[in-house]
N, CA, C and O atoms as a GROMACS GRO file, in nm:
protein
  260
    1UNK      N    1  -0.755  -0.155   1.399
    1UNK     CA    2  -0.675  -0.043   1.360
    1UNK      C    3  -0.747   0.084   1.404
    1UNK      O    4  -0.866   0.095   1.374
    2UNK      N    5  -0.694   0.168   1.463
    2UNK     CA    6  -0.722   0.261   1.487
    2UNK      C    7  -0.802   0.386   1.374
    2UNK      O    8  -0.756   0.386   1.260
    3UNK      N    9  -0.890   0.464   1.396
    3UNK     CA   10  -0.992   0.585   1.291
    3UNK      C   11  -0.839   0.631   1.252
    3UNK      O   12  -0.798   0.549   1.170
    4UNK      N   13  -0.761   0.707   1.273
    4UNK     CA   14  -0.667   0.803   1.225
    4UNK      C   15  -0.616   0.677   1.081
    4UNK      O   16  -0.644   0.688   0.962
    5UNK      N   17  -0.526   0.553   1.159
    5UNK     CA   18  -0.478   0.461   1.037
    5UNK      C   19  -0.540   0.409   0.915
    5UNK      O   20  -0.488   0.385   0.806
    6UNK      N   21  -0.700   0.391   0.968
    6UNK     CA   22  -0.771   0.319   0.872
    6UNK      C   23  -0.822   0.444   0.790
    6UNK      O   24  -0.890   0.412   0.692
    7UNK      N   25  -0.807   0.550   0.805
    7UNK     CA   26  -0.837   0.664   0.706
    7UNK      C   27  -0.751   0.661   0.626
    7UNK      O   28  -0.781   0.633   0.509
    8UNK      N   29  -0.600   0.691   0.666
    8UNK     CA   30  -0.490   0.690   0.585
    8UNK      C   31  -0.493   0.591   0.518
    8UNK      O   32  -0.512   0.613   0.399
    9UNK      N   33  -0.480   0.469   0.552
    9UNK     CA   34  -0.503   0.379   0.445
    9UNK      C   35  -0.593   0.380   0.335
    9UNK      O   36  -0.571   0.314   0.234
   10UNK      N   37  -0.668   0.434   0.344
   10UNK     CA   38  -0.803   0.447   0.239
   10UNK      C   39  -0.760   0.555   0.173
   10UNK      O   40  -0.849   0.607   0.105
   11UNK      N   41  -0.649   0.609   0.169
   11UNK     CA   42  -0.573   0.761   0.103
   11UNK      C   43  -0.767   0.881   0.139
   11UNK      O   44  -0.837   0.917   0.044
   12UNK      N   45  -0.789   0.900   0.229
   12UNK     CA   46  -0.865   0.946   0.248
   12UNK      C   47  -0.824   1.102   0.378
   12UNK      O   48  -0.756   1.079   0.479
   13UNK      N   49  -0.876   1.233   0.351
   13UNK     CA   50  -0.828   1.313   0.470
   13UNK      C   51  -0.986   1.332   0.559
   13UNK      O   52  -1.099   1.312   0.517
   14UNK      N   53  -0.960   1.357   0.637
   14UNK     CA   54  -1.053   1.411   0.723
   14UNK      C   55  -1.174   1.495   0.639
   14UNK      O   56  -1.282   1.438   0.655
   15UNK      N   57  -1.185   1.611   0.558
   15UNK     CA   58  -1.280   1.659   0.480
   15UNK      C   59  -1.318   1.570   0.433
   15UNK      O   60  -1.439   1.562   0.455
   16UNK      N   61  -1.263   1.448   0.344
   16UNK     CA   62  -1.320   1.369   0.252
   16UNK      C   63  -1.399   1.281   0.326
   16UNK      O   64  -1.499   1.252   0.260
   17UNK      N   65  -1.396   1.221   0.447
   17UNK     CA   66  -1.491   1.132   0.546
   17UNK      C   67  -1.551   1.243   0.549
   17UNK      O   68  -1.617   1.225   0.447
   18UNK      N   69  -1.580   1.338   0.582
   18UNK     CA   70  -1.685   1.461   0.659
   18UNK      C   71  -1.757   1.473   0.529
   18UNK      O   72  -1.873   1.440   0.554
   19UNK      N   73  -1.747   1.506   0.398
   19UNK     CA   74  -1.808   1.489   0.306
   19UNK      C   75  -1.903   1.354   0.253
   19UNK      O   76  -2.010   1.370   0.194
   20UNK      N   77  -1.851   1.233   0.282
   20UNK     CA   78  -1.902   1.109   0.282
   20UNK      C   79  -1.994   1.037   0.372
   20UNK      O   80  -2.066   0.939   0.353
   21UNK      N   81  -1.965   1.130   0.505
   21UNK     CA   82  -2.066   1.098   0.600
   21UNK      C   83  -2.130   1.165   0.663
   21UNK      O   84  -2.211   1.120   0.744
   22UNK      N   85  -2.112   1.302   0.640
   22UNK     CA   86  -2.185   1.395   0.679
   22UNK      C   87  -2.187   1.446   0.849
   22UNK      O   88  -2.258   1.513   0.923
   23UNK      N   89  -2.093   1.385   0.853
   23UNK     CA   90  -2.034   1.454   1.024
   23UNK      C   91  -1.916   1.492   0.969
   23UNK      O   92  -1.830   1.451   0.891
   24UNK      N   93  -1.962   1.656   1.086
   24UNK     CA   94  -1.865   1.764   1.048
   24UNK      C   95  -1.714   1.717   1.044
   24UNK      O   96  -1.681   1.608   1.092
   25UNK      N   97  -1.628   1.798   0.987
   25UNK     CA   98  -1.504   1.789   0.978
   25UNK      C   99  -1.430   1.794   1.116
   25UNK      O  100  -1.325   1.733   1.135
   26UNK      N  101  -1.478   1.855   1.190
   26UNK     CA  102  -1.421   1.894   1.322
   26UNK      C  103  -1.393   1.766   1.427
   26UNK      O  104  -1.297   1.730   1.496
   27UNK      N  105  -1.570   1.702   1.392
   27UNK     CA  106  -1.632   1.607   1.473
   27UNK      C  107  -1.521   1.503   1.457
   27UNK      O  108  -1.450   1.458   1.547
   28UNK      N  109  -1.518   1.475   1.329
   28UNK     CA  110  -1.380   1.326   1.310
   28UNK      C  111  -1.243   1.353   1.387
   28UNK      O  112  -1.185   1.277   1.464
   29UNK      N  113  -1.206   1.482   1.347
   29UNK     CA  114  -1.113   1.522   1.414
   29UNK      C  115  -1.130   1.493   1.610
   29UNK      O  116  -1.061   1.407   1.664
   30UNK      N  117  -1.210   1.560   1.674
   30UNK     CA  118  -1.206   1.495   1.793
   30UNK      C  119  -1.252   1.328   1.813
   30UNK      O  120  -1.242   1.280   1.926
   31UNK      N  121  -1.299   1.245   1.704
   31UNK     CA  122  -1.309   1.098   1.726
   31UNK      C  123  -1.159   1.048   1.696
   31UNK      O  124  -1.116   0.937   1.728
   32UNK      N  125  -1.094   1.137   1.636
   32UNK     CA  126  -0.951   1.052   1.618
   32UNK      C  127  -0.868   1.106   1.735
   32UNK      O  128  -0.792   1.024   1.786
   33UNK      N  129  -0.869   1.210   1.779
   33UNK     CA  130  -0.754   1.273   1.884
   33UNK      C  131  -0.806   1.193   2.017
   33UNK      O  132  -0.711   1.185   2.095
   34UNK      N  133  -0.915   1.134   2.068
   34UNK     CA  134  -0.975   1.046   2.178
   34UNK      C  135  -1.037   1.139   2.244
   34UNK      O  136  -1.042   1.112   2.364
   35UNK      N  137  -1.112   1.291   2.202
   35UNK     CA  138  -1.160   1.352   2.291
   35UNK      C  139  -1.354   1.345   2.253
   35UNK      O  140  -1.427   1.428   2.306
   36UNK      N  141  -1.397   1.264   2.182
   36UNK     CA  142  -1.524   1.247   2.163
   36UNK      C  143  -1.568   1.067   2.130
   36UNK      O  144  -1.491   0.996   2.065
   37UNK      N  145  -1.646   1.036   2.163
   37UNK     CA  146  -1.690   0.914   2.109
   37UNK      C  147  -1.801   0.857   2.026
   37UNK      O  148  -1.916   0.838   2.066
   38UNK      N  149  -1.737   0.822   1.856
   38UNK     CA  150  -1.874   0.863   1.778
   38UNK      C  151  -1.984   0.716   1.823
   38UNK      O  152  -1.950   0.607   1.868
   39UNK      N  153  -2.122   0.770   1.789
   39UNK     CA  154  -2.245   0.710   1.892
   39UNK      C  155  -2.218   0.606   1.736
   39UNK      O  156  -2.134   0.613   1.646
   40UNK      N  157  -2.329   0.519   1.761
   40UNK     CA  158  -2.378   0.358   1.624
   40UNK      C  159  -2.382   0.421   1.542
   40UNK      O  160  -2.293   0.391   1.462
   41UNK      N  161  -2.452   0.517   1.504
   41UNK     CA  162  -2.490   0.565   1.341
   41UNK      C  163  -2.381   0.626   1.295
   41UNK      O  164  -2.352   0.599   1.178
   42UNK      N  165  -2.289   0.726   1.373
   42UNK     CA  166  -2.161   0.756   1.346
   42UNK      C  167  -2.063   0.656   1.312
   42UNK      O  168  -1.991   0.672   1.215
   43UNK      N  169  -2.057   0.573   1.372
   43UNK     CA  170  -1.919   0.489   1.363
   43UNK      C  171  -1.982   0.372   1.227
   43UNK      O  172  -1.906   0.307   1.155
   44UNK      N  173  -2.158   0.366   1.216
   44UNK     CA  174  -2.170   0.277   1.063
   44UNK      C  175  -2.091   0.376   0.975
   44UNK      O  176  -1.997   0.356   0.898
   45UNK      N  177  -2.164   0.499   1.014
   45UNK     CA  178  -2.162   0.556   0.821
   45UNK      C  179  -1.988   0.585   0.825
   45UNK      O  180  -1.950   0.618   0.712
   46UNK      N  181  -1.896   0.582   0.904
   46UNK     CA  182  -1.741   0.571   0.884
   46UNK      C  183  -1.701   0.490   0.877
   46UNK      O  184  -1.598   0.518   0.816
   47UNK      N  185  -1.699   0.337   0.904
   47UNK     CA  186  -1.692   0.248   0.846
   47UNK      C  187  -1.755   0.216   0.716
   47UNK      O  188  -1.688   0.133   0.655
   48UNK      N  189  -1.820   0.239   0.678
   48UNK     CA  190  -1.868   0.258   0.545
   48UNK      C  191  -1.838   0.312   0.443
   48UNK      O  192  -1.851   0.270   0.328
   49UNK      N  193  -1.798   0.400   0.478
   49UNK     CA  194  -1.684   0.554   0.365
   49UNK      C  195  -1.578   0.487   0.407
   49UNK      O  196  -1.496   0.547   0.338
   50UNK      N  197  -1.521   0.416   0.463
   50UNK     CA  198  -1.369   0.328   0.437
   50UNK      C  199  -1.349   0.219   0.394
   50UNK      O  200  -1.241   0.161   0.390
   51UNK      N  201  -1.509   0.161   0.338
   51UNK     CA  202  -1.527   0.008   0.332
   51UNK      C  203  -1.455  -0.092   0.392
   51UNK      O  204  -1.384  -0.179   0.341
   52UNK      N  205  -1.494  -0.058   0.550
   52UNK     CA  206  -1.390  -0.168   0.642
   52UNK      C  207  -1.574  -0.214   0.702
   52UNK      O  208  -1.687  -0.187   0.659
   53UNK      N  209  -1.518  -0.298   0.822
   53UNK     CA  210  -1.644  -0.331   0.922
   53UNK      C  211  -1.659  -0.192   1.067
   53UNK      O  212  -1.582  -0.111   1.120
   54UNK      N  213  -1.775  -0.224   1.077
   54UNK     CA  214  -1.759  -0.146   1.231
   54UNK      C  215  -1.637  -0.203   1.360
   54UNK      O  216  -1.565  -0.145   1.440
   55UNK      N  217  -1.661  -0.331   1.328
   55UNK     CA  218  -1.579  -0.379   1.397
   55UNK      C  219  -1.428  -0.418   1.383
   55UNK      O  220  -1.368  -0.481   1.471
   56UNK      N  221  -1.374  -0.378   1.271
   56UNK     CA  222  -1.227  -0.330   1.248
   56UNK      C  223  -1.177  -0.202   1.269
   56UNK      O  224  -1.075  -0.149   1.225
   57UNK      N  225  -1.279  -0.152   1.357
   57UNK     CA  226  -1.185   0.002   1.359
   57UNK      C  227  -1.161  -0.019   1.548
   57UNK      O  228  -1.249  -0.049   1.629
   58UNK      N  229  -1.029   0.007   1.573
   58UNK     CA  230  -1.039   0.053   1.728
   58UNK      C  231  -1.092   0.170   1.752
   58UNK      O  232  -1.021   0.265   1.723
   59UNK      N  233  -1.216   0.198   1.805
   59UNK     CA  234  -1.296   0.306   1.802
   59UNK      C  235  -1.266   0.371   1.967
   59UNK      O  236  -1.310   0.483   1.992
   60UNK      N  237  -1.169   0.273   2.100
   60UNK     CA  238  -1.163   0.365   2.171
   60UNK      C  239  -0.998   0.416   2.198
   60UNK      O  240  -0.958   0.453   2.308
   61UNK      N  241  -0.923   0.409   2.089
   61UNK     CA  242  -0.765   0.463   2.107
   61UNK      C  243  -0.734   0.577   2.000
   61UNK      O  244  -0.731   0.550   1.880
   62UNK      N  245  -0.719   0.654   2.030
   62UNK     CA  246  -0.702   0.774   1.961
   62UNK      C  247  -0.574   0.768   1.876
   62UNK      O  248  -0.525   0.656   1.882
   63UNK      N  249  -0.492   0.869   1.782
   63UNK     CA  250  -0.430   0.860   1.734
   63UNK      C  251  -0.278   0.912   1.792
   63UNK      O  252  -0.171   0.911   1.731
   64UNK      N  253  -0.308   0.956   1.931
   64UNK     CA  254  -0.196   1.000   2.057
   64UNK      C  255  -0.127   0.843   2.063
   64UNK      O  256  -0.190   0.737   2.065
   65UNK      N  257   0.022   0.861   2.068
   65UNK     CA  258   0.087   0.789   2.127
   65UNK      C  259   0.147   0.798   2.278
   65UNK      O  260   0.216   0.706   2.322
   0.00000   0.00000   0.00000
């Protein structure tokens, strides 16, 4: 599932991951639109604040259809 879906599902917004993981608010925002790619330590500690795996998130499709 894609960062944008698996947030929503977690009734979670963008501030509230940026608060939980301590990458900026902005930063998530370009990992979900497909214009940045978060590095290992990024993509643990967001999987983590969603209690999913690293490896349930599609980490390279943005939330563009």
């Amino acid at each position: 599932m894609i960062l944008k879906i698996a947030r929503h599902v977690k009734n979670k917004n963008q501030y509230d991951l940026s608060r939980e993981t301590c990458i900026p608010q902005s930063k998530i925002s370009l990992f979900e639109n497909g214009y940045l790619s978060p590095n290992d330590q990024e993509k643990t500690a967001i999987a983590k604040a969603l209690s999913v795996g690293v490896d349930e998130i599609d980490w390279c499709r943005s939330g563009k259809q």
